[in-house]
FIFI-488537 format. One record per residue: x negated, y negated, z negated of N, C-alpha, C in turn; residue in one letter; residue number from 1. Coordinates in pm, whole numbers, always signed. Layout:
NODE   n.px   n.py   n.pz  ca.px  ca.py  ca.pz   c.px   c.py   c.pz code pos
NODE      X      Y      Z      X      Y      Z      X      Y      Z    A NUM
...
END
This chain:
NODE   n.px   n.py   n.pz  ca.px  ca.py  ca.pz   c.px   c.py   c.pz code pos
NODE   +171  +2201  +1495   +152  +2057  +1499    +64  +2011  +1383    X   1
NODE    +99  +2040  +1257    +35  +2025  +1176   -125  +2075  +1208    X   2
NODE   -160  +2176  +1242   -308  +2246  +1284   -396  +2107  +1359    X   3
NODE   -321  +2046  +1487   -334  +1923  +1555   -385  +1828  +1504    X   4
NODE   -310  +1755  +1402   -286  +1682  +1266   -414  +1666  +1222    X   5
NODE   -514  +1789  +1178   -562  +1816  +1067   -711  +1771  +1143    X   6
NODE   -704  +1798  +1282   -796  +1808  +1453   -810  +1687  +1404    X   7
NODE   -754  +1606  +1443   -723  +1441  +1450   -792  +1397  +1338    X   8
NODE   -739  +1422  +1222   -827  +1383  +1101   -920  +1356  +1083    X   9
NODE   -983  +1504  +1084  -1108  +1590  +1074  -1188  +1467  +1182    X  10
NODE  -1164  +1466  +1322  -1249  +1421  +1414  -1269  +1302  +1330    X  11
NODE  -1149  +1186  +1260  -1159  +1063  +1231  -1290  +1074  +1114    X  12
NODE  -1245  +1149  +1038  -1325  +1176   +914  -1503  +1199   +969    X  13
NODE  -1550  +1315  +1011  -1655  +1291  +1137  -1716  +1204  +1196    X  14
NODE  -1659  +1097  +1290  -1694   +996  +1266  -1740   +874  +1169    X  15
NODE  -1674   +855  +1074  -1699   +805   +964  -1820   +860   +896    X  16
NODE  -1806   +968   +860  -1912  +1019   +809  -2074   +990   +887    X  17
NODE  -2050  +1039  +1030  -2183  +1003  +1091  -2210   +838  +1103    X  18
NODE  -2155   +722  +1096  -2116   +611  +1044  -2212   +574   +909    X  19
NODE  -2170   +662   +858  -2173   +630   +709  -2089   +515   +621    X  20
NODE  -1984   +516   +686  -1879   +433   +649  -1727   +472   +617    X  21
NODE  -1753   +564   +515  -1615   +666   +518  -1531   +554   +390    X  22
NODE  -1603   +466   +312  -1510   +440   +251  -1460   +294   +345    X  23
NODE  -1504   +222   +407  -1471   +111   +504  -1373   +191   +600    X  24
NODE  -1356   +344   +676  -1298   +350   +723  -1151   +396   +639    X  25
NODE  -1165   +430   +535  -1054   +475   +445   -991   +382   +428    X  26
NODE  -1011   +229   +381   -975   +108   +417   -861    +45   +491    X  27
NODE   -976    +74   +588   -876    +12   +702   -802   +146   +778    X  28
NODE   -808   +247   +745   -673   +374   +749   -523   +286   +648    X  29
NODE   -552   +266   +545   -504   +259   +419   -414   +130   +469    X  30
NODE   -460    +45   +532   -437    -82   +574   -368    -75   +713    X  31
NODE   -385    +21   +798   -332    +30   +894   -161   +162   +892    X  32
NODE   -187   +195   +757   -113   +310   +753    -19   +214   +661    X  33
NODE     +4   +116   +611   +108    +35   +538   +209    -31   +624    X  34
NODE   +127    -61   +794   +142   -116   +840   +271    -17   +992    X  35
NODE   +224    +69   +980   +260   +174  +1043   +376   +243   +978    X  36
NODE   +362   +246   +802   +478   +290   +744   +603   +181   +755    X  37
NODE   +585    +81   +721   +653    -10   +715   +727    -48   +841    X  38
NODE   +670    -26   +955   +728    -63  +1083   +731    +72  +1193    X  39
NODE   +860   +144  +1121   +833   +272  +1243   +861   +194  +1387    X  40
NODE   +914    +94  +1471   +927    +81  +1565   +836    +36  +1663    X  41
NODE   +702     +3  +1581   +569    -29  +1605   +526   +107  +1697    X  42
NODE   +569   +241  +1613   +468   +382  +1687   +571   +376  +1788    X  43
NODE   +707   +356  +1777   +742   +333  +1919   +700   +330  +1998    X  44
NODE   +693   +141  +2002   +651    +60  +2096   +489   +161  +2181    X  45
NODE   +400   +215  +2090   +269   +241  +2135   +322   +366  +2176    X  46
NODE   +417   +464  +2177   +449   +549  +2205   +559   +536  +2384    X  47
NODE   +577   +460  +2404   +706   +434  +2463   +576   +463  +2641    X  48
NODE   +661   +579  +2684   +600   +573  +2827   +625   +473  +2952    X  49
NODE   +733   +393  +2933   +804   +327  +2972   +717   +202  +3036    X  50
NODE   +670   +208  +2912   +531    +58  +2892   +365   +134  +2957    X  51
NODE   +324    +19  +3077   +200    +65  +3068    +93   +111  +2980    X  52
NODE    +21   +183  +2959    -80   +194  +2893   -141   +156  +2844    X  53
NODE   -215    +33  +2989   -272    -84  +2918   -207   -212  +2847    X  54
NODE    -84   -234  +2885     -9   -289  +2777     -1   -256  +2643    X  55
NODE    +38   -132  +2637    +18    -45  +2503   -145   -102  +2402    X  56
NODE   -242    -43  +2528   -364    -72  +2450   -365   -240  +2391    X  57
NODE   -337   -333  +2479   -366   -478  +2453   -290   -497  +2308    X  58
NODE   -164   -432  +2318   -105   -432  +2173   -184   -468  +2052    X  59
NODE   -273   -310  +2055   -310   -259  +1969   -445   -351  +1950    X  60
NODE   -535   -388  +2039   -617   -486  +2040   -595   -640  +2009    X  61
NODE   -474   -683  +2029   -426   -789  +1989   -409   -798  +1808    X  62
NODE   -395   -706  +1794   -323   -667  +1599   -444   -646  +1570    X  63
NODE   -546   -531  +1608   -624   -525  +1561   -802   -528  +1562    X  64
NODE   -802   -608  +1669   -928   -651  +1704  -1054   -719  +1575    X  65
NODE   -970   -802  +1527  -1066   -870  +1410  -1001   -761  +1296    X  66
NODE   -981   -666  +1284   -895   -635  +1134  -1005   -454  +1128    X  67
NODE  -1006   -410  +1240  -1066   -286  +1263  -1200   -256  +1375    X  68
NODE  -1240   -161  +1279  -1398   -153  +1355  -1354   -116  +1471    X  69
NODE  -1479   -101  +1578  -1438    -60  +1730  -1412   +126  +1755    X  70
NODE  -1433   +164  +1658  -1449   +361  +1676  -1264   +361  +1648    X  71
NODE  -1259   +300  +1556  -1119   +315  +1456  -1004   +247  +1606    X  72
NODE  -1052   +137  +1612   -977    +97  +1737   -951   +211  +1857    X  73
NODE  -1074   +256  +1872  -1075   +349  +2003  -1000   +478  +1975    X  74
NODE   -954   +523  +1845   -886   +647  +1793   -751   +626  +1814    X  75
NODE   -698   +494  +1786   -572   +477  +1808   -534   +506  +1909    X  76
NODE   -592   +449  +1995   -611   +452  +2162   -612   +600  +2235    X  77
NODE   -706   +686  +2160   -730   +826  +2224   -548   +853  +2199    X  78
NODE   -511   +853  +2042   -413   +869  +2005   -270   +858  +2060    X  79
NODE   -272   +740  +2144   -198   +679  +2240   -203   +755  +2368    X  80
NODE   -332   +763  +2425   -330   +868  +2532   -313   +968  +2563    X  81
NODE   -293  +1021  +2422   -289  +1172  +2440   -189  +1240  +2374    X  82
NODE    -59  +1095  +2362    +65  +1165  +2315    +78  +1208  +2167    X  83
NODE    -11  +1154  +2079     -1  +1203  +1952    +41  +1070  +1848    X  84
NODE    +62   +946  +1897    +87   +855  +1802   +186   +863  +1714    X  85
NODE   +272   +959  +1716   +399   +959  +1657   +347  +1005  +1553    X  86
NODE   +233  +1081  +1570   +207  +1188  +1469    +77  +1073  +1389    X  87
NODE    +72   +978  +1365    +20   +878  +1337    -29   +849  +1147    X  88
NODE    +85   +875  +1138    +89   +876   +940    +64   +987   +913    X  89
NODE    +60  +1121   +954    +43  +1211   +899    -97  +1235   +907    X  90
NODE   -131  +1222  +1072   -319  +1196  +1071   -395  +1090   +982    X  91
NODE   -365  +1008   +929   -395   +870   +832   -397   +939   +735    X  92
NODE   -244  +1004   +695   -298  +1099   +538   -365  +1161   +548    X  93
NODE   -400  +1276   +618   -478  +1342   +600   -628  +1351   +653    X  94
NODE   -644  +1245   +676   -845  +1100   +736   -841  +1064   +560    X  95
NODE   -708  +1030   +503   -737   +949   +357   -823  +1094   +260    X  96
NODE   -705  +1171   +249   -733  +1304   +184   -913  +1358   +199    X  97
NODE   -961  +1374   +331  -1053  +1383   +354  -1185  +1312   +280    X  98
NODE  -1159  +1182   +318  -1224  +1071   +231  -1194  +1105    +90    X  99
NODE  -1134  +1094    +50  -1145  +1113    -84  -1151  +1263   -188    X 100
NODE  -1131  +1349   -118  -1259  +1473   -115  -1387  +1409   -103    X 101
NODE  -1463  +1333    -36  -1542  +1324     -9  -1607  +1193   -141    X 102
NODE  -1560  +1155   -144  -1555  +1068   -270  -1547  +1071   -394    X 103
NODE  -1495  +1202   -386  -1462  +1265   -563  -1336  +1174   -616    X 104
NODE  -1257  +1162   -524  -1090  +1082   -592   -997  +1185   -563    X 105
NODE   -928  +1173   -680   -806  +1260   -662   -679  +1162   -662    X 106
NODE   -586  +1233   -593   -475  +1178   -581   -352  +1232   -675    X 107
NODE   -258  +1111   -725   -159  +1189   -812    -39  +1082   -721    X 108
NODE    +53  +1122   -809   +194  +1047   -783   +271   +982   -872    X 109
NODE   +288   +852   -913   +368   +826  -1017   +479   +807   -955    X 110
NODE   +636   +838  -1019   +768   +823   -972   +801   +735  -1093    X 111
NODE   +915   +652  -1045   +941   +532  -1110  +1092   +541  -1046    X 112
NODE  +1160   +445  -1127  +1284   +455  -1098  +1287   +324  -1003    X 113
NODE  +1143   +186   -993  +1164    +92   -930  +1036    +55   -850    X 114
NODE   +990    +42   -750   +904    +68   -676   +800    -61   -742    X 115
NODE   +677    +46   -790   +596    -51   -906   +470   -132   -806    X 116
NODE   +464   -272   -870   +349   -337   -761   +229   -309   -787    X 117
NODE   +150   -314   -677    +35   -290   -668    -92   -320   -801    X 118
NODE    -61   -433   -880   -142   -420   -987    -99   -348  -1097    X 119
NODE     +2   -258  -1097    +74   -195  -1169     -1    -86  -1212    X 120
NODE    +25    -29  -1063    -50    +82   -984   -199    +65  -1007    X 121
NODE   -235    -27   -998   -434    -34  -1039   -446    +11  -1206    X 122
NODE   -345    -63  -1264   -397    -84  -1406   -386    +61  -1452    X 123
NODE   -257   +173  -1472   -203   +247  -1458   -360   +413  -1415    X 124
NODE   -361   +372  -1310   -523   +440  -1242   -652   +412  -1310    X 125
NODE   -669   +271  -1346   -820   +297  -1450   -767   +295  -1583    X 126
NODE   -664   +311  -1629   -684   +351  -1740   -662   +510  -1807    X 127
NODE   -598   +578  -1642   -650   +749  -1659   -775   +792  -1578    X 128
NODE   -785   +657  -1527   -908   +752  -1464  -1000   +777  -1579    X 129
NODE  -1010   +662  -1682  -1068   +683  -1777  -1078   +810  -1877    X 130
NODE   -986   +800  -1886   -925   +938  -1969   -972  +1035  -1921    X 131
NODE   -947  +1054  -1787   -950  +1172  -1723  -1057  +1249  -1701    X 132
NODE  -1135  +1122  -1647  -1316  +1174  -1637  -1320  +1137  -1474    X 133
NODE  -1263  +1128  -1391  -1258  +1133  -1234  -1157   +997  -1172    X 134
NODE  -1222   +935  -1100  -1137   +838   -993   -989   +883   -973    X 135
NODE   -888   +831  -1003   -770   +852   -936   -659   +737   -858    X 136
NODE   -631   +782   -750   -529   +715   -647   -429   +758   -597    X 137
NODE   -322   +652   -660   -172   +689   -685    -89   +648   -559    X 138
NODE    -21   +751   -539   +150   +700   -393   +240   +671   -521    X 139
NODE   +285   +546   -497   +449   +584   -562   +551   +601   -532    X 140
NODE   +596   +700   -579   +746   +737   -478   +898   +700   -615    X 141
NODE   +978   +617   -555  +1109   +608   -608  +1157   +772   -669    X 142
NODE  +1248   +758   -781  +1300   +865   -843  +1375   +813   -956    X 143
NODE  +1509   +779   -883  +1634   +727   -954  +1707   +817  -1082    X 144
NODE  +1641   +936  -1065  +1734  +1018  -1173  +1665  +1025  -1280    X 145
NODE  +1526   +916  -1318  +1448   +903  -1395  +1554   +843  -1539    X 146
NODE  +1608   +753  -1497  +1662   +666  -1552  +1587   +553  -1568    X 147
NODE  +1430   +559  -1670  +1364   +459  -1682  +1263   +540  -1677    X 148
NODE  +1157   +467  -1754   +992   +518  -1739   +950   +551  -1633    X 149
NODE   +823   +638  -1685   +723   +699  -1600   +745   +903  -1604    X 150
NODE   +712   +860  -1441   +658  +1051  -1413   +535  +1040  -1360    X 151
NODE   +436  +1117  -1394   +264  +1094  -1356   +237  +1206  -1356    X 152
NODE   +234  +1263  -1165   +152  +1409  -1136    +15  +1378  -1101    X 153
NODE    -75  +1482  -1148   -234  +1500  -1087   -264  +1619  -1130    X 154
NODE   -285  +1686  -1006   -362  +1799   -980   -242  +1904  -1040    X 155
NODE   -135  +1862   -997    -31  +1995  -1087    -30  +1988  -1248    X 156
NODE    -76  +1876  -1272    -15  +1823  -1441    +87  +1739  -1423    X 157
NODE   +201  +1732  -1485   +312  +1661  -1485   +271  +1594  -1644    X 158
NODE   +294  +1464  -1651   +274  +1365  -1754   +403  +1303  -1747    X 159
NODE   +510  +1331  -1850   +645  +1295  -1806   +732  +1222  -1922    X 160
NODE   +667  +1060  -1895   +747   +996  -2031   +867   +889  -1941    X 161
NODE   +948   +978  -1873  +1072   +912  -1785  +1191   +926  -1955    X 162
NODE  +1316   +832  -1921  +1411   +860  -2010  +1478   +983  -1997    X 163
NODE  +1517  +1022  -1896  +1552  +1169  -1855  +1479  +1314  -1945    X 164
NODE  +1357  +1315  -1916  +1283  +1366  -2006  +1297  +1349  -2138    X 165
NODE  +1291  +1221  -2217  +1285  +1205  -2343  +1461  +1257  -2395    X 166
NODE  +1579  +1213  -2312  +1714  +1256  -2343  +1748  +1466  -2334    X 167
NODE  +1642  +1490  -2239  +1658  +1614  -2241  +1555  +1713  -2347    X 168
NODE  +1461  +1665  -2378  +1428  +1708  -2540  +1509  +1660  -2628    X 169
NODE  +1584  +1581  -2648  +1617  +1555  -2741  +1744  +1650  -2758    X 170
NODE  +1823  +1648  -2625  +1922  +1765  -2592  +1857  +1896  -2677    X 171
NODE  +1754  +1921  -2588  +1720  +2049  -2657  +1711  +2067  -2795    X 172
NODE  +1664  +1996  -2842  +1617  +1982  -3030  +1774  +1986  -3050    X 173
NODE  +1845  +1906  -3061  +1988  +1915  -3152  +2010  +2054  -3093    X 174
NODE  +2028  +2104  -3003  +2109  +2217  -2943  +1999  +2313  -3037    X 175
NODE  +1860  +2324  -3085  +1809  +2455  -3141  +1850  +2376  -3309    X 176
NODE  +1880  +2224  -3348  +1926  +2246  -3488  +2056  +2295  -3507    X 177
NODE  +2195  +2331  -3375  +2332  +2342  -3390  +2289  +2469  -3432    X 178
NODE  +2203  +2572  -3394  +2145  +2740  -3373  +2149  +2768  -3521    X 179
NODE  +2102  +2658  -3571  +2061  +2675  -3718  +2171  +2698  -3827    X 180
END
């Protein structure tokens, strides 16, 4: 399935590219994939055989007629026809991934103990992208056993100023001065 997945992508990515609109379509992926996360009963609904087709399609034309180009529209649609909408977010990630290979952005992950807002998340990104030398674009994922702070992965660097972290060096240090 995943192999499928990657089909789907790839084709989206392809398009775009011959386009020349890979970051407009990354966009409105990005925008349509918030929209899709947020409402699993949505891939339902476009999933549901139950419902005509063209009902299905009008859906999707109704939501997104003024919001998405016409190729991007018509993918959903293939998507719909051909039994793969479920598999919907995972093709989006990996159309994003693509794009941004293609872009020279890397992706990291900050974990937070409280789901951080979006200008959080911007400020947070240019001020390592700076650092870093390279564009970076962050998922944030919840991680309650943080206690507080920040966890910041990229590229398999862990940057880890959570309280958890700071209580468990500190564990460690007394435990190598008890040694003493």
């Amino acid at each position: 399935m995943k192999r499928i997945n990657l089909n789907f992508a790839n084709a989206l990515y392809h398009i775009a590219l011959e386009k020349n609109q890979i970051v407009q379509f990354k966009d409105e992926a990005i925008l349509v994939l918030d929209l899709f996360e947020s409402n699993s009963n949505f891939i339902k609904l476009l999933d549901c055989q139950f419902i005509d087709i063209n009902k299905r399609y009008e859906v999707v034309d109704a939501i997104f007629k003024d919001v998405l180009n016409l190729d991007f529209l018509n993918f959903i649609k293939v998507l719909i026809l051909s039994h793969f909408i479920n598999n919907f977010v995972q093709i989006l990630n990996n159309f994003i991934d693509f794009c941004n290979q293609n872009l020279n952005i890397r992706k990291g992950i900050i974990y937070s103990v409280n789901k951080l807002d979006h200008d959080t998340i911007e400020s947070l990104s240019n001020v390592l992208s700076n650092k870093i030398g390279y564009q970076l674009y962050f998922e944030n994922k919840i991680d309650s056993s943080l206690i507080g702070g920040l966890k910041i992965a990229i590229d398999g660097h862990i940057y880890d100023n959570s309280l958890k972290y700071q209580l468990h060096q500190l564990h460690q240090h007394l435990i190598s001065k008890k040694e003493l």
